[in-house]
C-alpha positions as semicolon CSV with decimal commas, in nm:
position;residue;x (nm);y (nm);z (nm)
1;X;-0,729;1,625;0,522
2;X;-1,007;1,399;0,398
3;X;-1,291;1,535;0,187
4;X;-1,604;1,294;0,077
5;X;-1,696;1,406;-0,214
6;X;-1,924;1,059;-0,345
7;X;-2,091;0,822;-0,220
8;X;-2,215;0,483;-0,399
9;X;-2,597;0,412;-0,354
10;X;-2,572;-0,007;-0,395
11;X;-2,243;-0,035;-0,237
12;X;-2,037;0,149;0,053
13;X;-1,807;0,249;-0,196
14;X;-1,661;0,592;-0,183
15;X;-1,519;0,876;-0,379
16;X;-1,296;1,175;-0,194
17;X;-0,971;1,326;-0,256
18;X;-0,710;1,380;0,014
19;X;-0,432;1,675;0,066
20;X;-0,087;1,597;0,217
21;X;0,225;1,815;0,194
22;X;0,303;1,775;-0,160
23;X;-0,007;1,786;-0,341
24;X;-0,383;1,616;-0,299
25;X;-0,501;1,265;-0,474
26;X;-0,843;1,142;-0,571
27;X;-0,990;0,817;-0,388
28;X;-0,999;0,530;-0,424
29;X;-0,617;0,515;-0,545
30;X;-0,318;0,259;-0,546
31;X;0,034;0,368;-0,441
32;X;0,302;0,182;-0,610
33;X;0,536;0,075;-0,332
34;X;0,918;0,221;-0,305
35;X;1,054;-0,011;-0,055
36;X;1,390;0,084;-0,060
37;X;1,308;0,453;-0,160
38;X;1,282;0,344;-0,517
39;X;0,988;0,148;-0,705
40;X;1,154;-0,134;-0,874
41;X;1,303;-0,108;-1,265
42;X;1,092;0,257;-1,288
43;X;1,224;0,651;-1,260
44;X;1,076;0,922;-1,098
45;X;1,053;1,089;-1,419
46;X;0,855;0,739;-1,570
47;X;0,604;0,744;-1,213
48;X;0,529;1,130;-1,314
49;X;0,489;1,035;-1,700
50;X;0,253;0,752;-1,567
51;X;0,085;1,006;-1,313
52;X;0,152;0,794;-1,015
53;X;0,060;1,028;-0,714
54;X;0,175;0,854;-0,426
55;X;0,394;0,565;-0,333
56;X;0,465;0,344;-0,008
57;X;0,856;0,359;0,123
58;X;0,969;0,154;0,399
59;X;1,125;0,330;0,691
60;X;1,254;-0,020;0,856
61;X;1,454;-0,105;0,553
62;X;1,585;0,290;0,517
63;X;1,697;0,259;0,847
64;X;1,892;-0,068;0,831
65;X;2,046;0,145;0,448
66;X;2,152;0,419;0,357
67;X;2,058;0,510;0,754
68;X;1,865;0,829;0,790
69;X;2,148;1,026;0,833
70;X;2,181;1,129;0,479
71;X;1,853;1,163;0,400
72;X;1,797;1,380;0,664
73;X;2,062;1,547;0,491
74;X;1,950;1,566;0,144
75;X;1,627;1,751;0,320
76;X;1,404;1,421;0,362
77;X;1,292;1,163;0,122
78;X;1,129;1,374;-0,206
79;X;1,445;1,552;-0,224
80;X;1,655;1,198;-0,204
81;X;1,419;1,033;-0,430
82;X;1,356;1,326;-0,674
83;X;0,968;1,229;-0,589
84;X;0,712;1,525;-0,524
85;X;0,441;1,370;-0,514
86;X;0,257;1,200;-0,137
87;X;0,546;0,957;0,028
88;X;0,391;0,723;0,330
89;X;0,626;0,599;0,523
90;X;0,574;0,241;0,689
91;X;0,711;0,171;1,009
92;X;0,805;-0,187;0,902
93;X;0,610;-0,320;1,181
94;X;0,522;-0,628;0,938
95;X;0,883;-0,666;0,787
96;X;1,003;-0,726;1,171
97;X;0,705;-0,946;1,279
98;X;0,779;-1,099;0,957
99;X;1,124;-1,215;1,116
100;X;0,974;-1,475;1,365
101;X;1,330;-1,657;1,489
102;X;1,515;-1,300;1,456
103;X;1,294;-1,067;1,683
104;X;1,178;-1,040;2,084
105;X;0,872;-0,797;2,113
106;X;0,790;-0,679;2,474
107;X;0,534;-0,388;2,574
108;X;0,881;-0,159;2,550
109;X;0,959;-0,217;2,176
110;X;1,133;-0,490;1,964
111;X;1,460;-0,629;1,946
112;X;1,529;-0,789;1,656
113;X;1,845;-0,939;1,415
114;X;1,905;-0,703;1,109
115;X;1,847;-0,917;0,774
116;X;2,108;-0,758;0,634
117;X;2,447;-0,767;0,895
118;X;2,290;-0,966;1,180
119;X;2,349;-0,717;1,401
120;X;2,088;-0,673;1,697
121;X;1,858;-0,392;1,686
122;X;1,619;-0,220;1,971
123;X;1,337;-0,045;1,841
124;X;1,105;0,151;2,058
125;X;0,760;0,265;1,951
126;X;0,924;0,676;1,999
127;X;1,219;0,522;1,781
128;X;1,066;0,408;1,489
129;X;0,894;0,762;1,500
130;X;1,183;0,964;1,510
131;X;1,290;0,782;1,242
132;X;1,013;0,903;1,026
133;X;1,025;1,208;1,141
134;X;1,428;1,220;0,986
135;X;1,260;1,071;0,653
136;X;1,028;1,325;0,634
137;X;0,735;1,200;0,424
138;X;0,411;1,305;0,425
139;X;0,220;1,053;0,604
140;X;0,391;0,861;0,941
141;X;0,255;0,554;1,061
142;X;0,329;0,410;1,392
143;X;0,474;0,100;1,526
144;X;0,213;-0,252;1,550
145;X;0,211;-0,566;1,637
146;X;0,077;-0,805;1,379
147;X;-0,070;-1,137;1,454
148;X;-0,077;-1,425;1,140
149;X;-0,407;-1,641;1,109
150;X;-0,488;-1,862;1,295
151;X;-0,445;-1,668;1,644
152;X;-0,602;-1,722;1,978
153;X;-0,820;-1,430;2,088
154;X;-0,603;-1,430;2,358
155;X;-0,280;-1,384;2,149
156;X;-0,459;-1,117;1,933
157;X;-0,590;-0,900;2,203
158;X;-0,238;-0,912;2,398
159;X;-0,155;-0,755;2,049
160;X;-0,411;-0,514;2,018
161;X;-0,361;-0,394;2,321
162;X;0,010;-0,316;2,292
163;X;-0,049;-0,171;1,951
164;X;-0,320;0,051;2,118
165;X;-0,084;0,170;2,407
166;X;0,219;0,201;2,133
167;X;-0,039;0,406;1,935
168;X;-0,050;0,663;2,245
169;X;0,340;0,673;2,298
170;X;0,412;0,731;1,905
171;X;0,120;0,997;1,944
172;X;0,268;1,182;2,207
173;X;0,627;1,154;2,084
174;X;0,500;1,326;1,702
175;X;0,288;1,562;1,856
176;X;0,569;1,697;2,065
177;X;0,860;1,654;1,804
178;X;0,676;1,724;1,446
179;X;0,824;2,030;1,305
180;X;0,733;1,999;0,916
181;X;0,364;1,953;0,947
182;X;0,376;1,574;0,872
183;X;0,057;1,380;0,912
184;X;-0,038;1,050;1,104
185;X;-0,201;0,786;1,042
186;X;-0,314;0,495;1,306
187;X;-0,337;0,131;1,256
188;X;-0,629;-0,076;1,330
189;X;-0,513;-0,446;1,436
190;X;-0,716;-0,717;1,604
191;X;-0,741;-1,013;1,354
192;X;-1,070;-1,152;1,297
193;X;-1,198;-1,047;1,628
194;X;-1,481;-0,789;1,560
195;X;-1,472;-0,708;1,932
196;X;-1,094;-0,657;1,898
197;X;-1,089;-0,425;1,583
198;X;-1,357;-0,210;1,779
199;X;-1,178;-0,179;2,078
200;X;-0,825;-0,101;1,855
201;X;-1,087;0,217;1,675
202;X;-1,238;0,341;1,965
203;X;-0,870;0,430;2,043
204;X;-0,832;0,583;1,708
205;X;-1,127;0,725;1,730
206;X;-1,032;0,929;2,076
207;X;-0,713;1,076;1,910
208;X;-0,648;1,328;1,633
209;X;-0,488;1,135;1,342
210;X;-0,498;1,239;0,995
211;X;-0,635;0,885;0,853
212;X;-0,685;0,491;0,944
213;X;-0,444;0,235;0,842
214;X;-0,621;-0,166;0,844
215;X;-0,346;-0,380;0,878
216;X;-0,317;-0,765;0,982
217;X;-0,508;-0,903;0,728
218;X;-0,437;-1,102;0,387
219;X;-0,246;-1,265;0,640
220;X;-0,369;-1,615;0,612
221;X;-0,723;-1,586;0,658
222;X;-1,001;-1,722;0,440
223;X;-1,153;-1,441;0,217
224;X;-1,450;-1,445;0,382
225;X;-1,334;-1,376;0,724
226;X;-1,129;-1,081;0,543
227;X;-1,442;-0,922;0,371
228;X;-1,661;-0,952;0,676
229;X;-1,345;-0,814;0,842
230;X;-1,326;-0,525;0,606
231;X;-1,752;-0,480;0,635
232;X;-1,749;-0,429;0,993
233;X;-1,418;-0,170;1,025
234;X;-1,603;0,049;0,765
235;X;-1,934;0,007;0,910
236;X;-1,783;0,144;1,230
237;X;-1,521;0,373;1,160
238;X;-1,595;0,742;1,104
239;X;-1,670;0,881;0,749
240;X;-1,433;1,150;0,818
241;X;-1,112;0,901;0,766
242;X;-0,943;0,831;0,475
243;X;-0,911;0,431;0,503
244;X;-0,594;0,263;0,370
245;X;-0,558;-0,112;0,349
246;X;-0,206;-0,140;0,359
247;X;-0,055;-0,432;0,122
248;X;-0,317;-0,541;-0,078
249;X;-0,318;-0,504;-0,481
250;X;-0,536;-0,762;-0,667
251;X;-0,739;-0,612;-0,914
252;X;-1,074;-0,871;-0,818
253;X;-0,969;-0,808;-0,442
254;X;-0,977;-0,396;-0,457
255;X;-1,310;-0,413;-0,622
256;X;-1,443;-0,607;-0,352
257;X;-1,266;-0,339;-0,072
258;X;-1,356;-0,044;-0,264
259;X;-1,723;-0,200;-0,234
260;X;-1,667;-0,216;0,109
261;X;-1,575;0,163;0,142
262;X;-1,193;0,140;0,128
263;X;-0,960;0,432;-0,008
264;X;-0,637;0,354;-0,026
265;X;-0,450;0,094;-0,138
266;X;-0,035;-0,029;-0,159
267;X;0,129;-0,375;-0,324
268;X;0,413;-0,478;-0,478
269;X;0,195;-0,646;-0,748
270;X;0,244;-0,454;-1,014
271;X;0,635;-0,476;-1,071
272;X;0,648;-0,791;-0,890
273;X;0,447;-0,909;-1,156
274;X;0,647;-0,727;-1,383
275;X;1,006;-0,865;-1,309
276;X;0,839;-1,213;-1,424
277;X;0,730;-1,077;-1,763
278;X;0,377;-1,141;-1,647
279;X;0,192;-0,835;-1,753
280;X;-0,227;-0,719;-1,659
281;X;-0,459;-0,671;-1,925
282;X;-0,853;-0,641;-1,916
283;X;-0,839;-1,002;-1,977
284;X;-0,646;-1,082;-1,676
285;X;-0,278;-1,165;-1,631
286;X;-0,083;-1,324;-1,915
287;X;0,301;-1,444;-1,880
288;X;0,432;-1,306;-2,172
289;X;0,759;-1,478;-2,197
290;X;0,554;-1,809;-2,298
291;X;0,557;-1,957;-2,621
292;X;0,231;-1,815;-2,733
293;X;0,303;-1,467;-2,779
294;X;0,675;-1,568;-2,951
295;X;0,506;-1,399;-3,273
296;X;0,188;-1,198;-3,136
297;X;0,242;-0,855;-3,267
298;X;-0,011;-0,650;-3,017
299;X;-0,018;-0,463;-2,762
300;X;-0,021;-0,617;-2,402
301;X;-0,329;-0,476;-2,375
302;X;-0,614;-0,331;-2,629
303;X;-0,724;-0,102;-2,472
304;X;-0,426;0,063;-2,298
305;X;-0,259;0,365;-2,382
306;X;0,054;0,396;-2,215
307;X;0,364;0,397;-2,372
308;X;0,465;0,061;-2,396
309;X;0,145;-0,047;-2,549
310;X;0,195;0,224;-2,755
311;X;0,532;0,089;-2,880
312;X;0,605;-0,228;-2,876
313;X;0,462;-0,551;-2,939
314;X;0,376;-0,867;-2,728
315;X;0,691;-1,038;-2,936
316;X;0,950;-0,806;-2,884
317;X;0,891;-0,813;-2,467
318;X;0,866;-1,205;-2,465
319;X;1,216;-1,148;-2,715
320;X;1,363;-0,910;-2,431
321;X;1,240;-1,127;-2,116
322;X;1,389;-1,436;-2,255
323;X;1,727;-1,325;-2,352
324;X;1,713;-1,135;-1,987
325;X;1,736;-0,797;-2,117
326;X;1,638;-0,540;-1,835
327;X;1,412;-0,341;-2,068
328;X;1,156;-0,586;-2,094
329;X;1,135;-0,601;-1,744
330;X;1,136;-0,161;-1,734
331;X;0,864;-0,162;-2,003
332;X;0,625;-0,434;-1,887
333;X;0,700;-0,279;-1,538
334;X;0,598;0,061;-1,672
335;X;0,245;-0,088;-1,848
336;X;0,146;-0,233;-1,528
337;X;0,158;0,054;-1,282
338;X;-0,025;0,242;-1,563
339;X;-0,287;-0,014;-1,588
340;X;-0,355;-0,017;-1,222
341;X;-0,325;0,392;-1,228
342;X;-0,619;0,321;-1,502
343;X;-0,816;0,098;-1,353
344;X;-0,849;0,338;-1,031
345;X;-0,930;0,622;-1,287
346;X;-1,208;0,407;-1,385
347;X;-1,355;0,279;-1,043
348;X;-1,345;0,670;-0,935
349;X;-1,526;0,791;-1,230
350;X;-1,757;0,461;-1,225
351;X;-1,878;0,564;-0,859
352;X;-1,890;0,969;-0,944
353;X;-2,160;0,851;-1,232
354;X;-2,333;0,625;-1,035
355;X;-2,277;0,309;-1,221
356;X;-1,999;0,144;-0,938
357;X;-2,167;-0,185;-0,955
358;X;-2,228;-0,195;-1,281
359;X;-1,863;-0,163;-1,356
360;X;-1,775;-0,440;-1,079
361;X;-1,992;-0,676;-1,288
362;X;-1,867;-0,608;-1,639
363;X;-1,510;-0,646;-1,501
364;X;-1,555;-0,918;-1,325
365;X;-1,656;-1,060;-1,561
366;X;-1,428;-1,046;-1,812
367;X;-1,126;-1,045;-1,597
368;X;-0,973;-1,372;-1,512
369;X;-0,740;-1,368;-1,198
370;X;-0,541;-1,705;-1,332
């Protein structure tokens, strides 16, 4: 599914291009993410315009609404979206660890309080696949445990070996019940343990899956830990995987993981960001609803081309944030998945010419992350 088609002499970085059900895209890349099978204040029609190839869409929340009943119905999740480009479904593994006072994990699955009614839920590792399976995206990803930092080695390895042995369940379960050629990816867990995260890919490694998740990190830990973390996954994980660091979307911080060999990337950065009237140039970040830009008639960003810095003026957005009009949001929203969309366009074509580092250093350079 994976093919390398670059590699970076100075760094580990990588170029390759991947193939999924609907369609291949070019590594390194950055999914927008379409938690609740939508990516927030943007159309399908607006992610094609933009060129957006993938995106991220929670199966935990799906579940909990509309239920996959009716998208099973509609014919899975591009047809309910109107999407056709890649769809990776999470489990929501992290959304339910997330609930610390509302869930009970044992080695059979977790039972948990729905955010939204309260009612209890039991999910088993088979479960959460089947309900993928209903969604139908391209890419499945199993049910993990996640651990925050600080954790015991003791604590972490109890989770990595229950992600390891849900791993093999969710394995068998797809391979016996995947009718529509959907692909599956593992998760690597095992905090900051090197020992941990090498016994959690040598498990990986001993199956056929389709790509490598890296989850449990930016989780707390100091950057440091996270890079070294990062350094010794890719330094021992086989070329052959597309690697995906799931939920992380700094611009600084996926120049230092695409240095490191990453592919793939997901965060809600971009129209997070966006809903704030904070918008990303080559600059950095500016909050455009400030005072400052009250008369600045340019674009967001020089040296962008999409269609809101095509259009409209640092003024008028600041004008529509501030009197809460829900086009400002749409079009700053809209400029800041198409910067990131850019920016990938330019690491990828930075590491096919051989000049990767180079292009780290000028950006870092003029890019504040304030």
């Amino acid at each position: 599914m994976f093919k390398l088609i670059k590699e970076d002499k100075k760094t580990k970085a990588r170029r390759g291009i991947f193939t999924a059900g609907h369609g291949s895209f070019h590594t390194p890349s950055f999914f927008p993410v379409a938690t609740q099978a939508a990516v927030k204040g943007l159309s399908p029609f607006e992610l094609s315009e933009i060129e957006v190839n993938g995106l991220l869409v929670n199966a935990y929340h799906l579940y909990l609404r509309p239920g996959t009943k009716v998208i099973k119905k509609s014919g899975g999740l591009h047809s309910f979206m109107g999407f056709d480009k890649t769809i990776i479904t999470d489990s929501g593994g992290y959304q339910i660890f997330s609930l610390e006072h509302l869930r009970k994990v044992t080695d059979e699955g977790v039972k948990f309080q729905s955010h939204v009614d309260g009612k209890l839920i039991f999910l088993t590792p088979e479960e959460v696949i089947r309900i993928q399976l209903d969604l139908n995206p391209d890419i499945i990803v199993p049910l993990d445990e996640c651990v925050k930092f600080p954790a015991s080695h003791e604590v972490a390895k109890k989770a990595v070996k229950r992600t390891i042995d849900w791993l093999l369940r969710s394995k068998a379960y797809f391979d016996k019940n995947n009718k529509n050629g959907n692909l599956f990816f593992g998760i690597v867990q095992g905090s900051t343990y090197n020992d941990l995260r090498k016994e959690c890919l040598d498990a990986i490694a001993s199956l056929d899956l389709d790509g490598v998740c890296l989850g449990g990190l930016s989780v707390g830990e100091p950057q440091d830990l996270r890079y070294n973390t990062l350094s010794f996954i890719t330094d021992n994980i086989d070329a052959k995987y597309l690697r995906y660091l799931m939920g992380y979307g700094r611009p600084t911080e996926i120049l230092e993981a695409v240095s490191r060999g990453i592919d793939l990337f997901d965060c809600v950065i971009p129209t997070r960001y966006g809903r704030t009237g904070t918008a990303f140039t080559e600059e950095g970040p500016i909050v455009v609803r400030n005072a400052p830009y009250a008369d600045d008639l340019g674009p967001l960003d020089n040296n962008c081309a999409c269609y809101t810095c095509c259009n409209f003026t640092r003024a008028y957005l600041r004008h529509l944030i501030n009197v809460s009009e829900m086009l400002g949001v749409q079009l700053i929203s809209y400029h800041n998945v198409a910067w990131y969309k850019d920016l990938m366009t330019n690491i990828r074509e930075a590491i096919e010419q051989g000049r990767f580092s180079e292009f780290k250093k000028a950006f870092l350079k003029k890019y504040k992350d304030k």
